[in-house]
C-alpha positions as CSV (number, residue, x, y, z in Angstrom):
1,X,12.0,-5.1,7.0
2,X,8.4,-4.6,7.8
3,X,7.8,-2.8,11.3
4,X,5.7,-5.9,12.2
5,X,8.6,-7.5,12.7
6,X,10.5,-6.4,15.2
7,X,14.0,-8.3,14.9
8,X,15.4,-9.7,11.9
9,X,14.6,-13.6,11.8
10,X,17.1,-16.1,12.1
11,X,16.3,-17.8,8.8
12,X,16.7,-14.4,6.8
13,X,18.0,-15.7,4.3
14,X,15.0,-18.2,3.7
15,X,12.1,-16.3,4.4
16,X,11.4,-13.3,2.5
17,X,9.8,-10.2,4.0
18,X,5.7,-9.9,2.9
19,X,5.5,-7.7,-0.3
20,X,2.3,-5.6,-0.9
21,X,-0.1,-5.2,-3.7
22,X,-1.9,-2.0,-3.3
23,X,-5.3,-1.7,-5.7
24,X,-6.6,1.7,-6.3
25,X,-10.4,2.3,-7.2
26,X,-9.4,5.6,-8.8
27,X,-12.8,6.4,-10.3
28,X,-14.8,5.7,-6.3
29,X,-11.8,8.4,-5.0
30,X,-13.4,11.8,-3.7
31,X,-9.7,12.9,-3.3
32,X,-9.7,14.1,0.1
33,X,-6.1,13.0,0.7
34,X,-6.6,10.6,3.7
35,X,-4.4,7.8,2.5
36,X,-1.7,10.3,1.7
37,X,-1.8,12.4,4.3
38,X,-1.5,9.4,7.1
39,X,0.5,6.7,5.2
40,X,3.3,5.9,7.7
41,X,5.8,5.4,5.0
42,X,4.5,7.9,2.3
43,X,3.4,5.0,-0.4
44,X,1.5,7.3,-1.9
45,X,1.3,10.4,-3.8
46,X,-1.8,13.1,-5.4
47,X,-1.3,12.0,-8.6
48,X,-2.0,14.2,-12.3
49,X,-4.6,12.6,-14.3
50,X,-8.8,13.5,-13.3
51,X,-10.8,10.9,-12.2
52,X,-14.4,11.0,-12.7
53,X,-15.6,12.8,-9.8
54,X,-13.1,15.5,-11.4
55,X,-10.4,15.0,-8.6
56,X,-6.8,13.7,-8.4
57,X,-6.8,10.5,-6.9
58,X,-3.8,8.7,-5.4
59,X,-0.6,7.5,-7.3
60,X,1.6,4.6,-6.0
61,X,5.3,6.0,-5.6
62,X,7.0,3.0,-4.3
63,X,5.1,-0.2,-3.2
64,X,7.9,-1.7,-2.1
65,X,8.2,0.8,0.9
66,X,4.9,-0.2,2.0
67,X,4.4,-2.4,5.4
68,X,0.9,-3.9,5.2
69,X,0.0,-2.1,7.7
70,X,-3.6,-1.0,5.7
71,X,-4.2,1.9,7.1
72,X,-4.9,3.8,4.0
73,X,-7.6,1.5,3.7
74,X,-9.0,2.4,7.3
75,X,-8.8,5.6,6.9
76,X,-10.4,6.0,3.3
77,X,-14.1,7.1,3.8
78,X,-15.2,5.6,-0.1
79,X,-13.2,2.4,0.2
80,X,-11.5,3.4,-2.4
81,X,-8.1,1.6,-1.7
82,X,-7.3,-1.7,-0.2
83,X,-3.8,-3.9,0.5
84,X,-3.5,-7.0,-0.3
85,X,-0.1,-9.6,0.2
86,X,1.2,-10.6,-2.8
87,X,2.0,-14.3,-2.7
88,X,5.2,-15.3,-2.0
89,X,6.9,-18.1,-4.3
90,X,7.7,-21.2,-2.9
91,X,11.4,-22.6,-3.8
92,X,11.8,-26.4,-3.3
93,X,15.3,-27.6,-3.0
């Protein structure tokens, strides 16, 4: 459950919880570990390939532990990573 919410809802089993899409810019990465370092839930991880800038930028471990809460994104000097919702599917019955 994301910590924005702070009790489960009611309707659980009709709504689902927000899912996040997390886009790195790998190549605008300087690789100075911000988004690591300060992700609440430890989303993400230095990763082993070189960018261009000759660095190691992020790696996503598990994007379903992330909360939306975008603070790598406010905390990246290059703007190299952003979080987006994913959009949720809508079941008629």
């Amino acid at each position: 459950m994301p910590e924005r919410i702070k009790h489960v809802p009611l309707d659980i089993e009709k709504v689902k919880p927000p899912r996040a899409e997390i886009h790195l810019i790998k190549n605008q990465c300087k690789g100075c570990g911000y988004c690591i370092e300060f992700c609440p839930k430890k989303v993400l991880e230095e990763s082993e390939e070189i960018n261009a800038r000759g660095v190691h930028p992020p790696k996503i471990v598990n994007e379903d532990k992330c909360i939306l809460c975008s603070f790598c994104s406010a905390v990246c000097p290059d703007f190299a990573i952003f979080v987006l919702e994913k959009k949720q599917e809508e079941t008629k019955k």
